[in-house]
C-alpha positions as CSV (number, residue, x, y, z in Angstrom):
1,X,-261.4,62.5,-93.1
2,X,-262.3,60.1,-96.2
3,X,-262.1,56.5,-96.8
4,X,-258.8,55.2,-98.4
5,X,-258.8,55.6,-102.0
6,X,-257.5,53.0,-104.6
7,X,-254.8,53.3,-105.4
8,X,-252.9,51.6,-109.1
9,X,-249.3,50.8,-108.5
10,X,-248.6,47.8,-110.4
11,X,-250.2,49.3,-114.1
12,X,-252.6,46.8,-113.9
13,X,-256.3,48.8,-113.5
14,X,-257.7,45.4,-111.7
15,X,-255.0,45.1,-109.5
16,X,-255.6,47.8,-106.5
17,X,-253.9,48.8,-103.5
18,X,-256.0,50.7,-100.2
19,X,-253.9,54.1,-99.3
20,X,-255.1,55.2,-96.2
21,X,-254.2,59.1,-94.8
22,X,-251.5,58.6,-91.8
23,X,-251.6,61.3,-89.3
24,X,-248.3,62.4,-87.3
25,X,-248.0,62.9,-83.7
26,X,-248.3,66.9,-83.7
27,X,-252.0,66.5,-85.7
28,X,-253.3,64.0,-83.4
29,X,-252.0,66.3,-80.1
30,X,-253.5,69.3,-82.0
31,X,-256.8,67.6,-83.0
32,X,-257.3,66.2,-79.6
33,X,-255.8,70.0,-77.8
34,X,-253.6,67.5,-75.6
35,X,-249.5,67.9,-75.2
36,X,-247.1,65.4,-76.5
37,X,-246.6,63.9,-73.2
38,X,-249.9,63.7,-72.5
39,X,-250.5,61.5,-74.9
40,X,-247.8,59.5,-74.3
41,X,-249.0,58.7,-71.3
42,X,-252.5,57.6,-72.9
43,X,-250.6,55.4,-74.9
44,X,-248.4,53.6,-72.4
45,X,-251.8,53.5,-70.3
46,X,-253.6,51.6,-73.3
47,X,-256.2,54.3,-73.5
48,X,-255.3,55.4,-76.9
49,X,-253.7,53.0,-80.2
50,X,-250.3,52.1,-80.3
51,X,-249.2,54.4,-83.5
52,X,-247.2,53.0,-86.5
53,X,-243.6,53.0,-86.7
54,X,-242.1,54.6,-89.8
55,X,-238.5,54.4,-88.5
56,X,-239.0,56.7,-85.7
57,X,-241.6,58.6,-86.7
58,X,-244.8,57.7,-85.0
59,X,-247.9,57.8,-87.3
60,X,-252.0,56.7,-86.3
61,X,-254.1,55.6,-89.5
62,X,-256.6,58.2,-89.9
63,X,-259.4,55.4,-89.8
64,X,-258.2,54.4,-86.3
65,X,-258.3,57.7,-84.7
66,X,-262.0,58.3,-86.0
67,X,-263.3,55.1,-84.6
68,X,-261.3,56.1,-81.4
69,X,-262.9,59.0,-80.9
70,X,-266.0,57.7,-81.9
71,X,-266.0,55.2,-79.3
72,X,-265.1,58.1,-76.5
73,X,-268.2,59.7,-78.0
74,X,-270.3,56.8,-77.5
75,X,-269.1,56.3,-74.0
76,X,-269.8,59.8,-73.3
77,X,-273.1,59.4,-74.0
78,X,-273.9,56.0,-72.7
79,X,-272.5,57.5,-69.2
80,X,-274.9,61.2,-69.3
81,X,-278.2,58.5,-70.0
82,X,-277.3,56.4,-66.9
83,X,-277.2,59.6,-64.8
């Protein structure tokens, strides 16, 4: 996934506004192979971010998710070198 882009809404090329991907529930159960209430419970349990609420949809920022899962890579690792 890429860095938000720019993004022009006023007409005025100096005057910029960060759009950043959004990714719904079923993409984030799908990406991480986990069921809806499974990561429901992740999220009541505080081990996963709190997603945005569009009215009721639920959406994560695409950004968020990476570092997420960057950090459960990081702490994968960190716990196979003190083994």
């Amino acid at each position: 996934m890429s860095e938000p882009q720019p993004c022009d809404v006023s007409g005025d090329p100096t005057e910029t506004v960060r759009v950043e991907r959004l990714i719904d529930r079923r993409t984030v159960c799908e990406l991480l192979d986990v069921s809806g209430e499974a990561l429901r419970r992740w999220i009541a349990a505080g081990k996963f971010p709190k997603p945005l609420m569009l009215g009721n949809l639920q959406r994560w920022r695409a950004s968020e998710y990476n570092r997420w899962l960057a950090e459960r890579a990081t702490e994968q690792t960190t716990r196979r070198r003190l083994r």
